[in-house]
N, C-alpha and C positions, 0 to 999 in steps of 0.2 A: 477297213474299207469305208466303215461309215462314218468314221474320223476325220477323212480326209474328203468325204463330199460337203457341199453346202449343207446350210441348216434346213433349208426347204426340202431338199431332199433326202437327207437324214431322218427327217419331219414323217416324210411319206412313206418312209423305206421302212420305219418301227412300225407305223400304224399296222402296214402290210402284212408286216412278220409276223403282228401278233392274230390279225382275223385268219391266216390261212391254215392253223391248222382244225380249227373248227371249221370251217366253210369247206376245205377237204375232208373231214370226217361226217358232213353231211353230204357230200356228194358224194362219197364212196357208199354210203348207205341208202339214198334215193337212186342211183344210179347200176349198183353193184350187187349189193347185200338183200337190201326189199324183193326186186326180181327172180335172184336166184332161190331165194326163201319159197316165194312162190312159185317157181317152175318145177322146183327137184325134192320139197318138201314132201313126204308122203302125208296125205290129208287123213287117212283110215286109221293109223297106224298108233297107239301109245308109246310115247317115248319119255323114259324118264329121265329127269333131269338132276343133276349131280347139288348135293348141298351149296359147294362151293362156288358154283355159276349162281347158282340163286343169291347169295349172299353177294358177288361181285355184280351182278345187274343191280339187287338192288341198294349196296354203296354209290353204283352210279347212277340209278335215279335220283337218289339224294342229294349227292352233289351237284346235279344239273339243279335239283329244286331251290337249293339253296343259291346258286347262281344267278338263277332267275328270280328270288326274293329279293337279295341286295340290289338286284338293278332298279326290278319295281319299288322298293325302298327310298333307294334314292333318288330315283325321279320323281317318286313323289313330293320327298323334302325339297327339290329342287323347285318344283311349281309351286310349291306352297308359298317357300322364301319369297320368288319372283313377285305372284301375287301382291305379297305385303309390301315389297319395293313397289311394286307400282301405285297402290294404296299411298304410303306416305310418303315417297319422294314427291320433290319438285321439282319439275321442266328445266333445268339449268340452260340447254340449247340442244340443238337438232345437226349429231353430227350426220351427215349425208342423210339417209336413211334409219338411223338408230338413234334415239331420241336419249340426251344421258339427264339422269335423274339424279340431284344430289337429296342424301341419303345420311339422316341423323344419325353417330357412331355404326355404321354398318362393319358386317366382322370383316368382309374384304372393303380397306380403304379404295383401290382403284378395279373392277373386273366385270365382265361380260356376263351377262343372267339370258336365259330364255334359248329357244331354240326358232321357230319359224319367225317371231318377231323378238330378235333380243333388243336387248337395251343394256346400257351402260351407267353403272351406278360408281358414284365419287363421293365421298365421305363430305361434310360441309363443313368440318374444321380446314379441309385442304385447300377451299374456297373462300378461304377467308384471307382476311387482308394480310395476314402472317401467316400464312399455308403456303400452299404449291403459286409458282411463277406463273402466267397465264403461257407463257411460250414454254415453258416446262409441261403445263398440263394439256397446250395444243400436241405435242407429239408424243405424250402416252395417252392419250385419245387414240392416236393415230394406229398404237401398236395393238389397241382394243378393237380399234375399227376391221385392222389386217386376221384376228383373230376370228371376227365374223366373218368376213370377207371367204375364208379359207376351212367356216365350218368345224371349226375347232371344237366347239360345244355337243354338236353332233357325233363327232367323233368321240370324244367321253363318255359321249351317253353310250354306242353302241361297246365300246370296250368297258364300261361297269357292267354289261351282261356275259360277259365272259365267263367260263367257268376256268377257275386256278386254282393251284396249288398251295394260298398263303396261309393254310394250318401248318403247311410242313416245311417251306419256305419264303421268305419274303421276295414282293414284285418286283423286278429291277428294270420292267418293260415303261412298266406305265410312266415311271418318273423319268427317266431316259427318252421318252416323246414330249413330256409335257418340257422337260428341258430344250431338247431341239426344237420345238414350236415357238417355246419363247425366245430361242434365237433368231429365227423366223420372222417372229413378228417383230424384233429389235431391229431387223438389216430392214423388213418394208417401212418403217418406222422412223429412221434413222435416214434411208434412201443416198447412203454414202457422203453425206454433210456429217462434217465434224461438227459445228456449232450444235445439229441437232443431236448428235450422239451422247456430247455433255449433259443437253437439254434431257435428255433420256436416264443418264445414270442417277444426275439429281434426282427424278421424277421417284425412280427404283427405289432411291437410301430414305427419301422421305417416307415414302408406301411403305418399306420393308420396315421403317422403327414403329410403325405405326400398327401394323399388321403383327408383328412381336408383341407389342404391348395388352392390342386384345386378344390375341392367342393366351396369352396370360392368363387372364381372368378364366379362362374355362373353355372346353372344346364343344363343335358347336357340330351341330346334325351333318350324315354327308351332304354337300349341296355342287352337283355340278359348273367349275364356273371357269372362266379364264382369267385369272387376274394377271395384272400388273407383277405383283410381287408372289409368284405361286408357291413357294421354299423357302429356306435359306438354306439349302441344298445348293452349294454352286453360284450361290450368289456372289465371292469374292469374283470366279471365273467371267460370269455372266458383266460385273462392271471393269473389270480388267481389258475383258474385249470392249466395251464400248469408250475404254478410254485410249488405245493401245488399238486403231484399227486397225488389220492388215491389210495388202492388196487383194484384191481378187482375183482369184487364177482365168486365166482366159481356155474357155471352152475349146475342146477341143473337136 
């Protein structure tokens, strides 16, 4: 089913899946569990309590704890980055609202930093007179700006507080959103012009060889962000469709 809807709403429909069963298991427990605890508990009375409950409550406060480490973790590394982006970039221009900063080798060549004031940073080799096209880098601007626009970074922040399961198996949620977001942001980006769809795939293979190269040299802190080129995960698909558009199905 989610195969066959838009990307925007493929977009919405992961993010969805994955806050409800936390946001259900808090409100069955404000709602349900807290109350009954309190009306039917006997207050007077010793009750003892089995080893193995004690060991399973506290695996799961642990787990919660550690859930809430990595997030505060990584928002920190994330405001730290920003910080220094805004420290040593330069003002390159003022897209609408989001001011983009080119940025000496940053580890993301094209991607969205910051949460209530982002900004948009572009590596300064791609600005350069043998870099990225200015009408290539006008509409991956564009798919950075649909990223803000839609709150994208916000929503990473609130799913790195998740509690999961990846001691025991890997996440297949989060890259399966930041995939359909990036198709998202490729169709507002693209706005059904072919000229700019091209303008867009170039924008991607430049960022993605670029983005390869310093992945290379070394991995770098979590840092929340949106970029241009977020994988290469699906990157043959992701330029296949921008060169290979299909129609769009008409609503029903």
């Amino acid at each position: 089913r989610l195969h066959s809807a838009t990307p925007r709403r493929r977009e919405r429909a992961l993010y969805r899946i994955q806050l409800a069963p936390p946001l259900a298991a808090l409100f069955m427990t404000a709602a349900v569990c807290i109350p009954a605890y309190i009306r039917f508990e006997p207050a007077r009375e010793i009750e003892s309590v089995s080893g193995p409950c004690i060991l399973l409550a506290a695996a799961t406060a642990l787990w919660l704890s550690v859930s809430l480490f990595r997030g505060l973790r990584t928002l920190h590394h994330t405001l730290r980055f920003t910080r220094a982006c805004r420290r040593s970039g330069r003002l390159f221009q003022q897209c609408g609202t989001t001011p983009v900063l080119s940025v000496e080798q940053p580890a993301y060549p094209v991607a969205l930093l910051g949460f209530r004031r982002p900004l948009i940073i572009v590596s300064a080799d791609l600005l350069a007179k043998n870099g990225l096209r200015s009408d290539a880098l006008a509409v991956a601007l564009d798919h950075e700006r649909s990223h803000a626009l839609h709150r994208d970074n916000w929503k990473l922040l609130s799913l790195s507080f998740l509690p999961r399961l990846n001691f025991l198996i890997d996440d297949p949620w989060t890259p399966a959103w930041r995939a359909a977001a990036d198709w998202a942001a490729d169709d507002d980006a693209v706005r059904g012009d072919s000229n700019r769809s091209l303008l867009l795939a170039e924008a991607i293979l430049r960022t993605a060889r670029a983005a390869r190269t310093r992945a290379l040299r070394g991995t770098a802190a979590p840092v929340i962000h949106t970029a241009l080129t977020a994988a290469e995960a699906g990157l043959v698909t992701r330029i296949d469709r921008l060169l290979h558009p299909r129609p769009a199905r008409a609503e029903r």
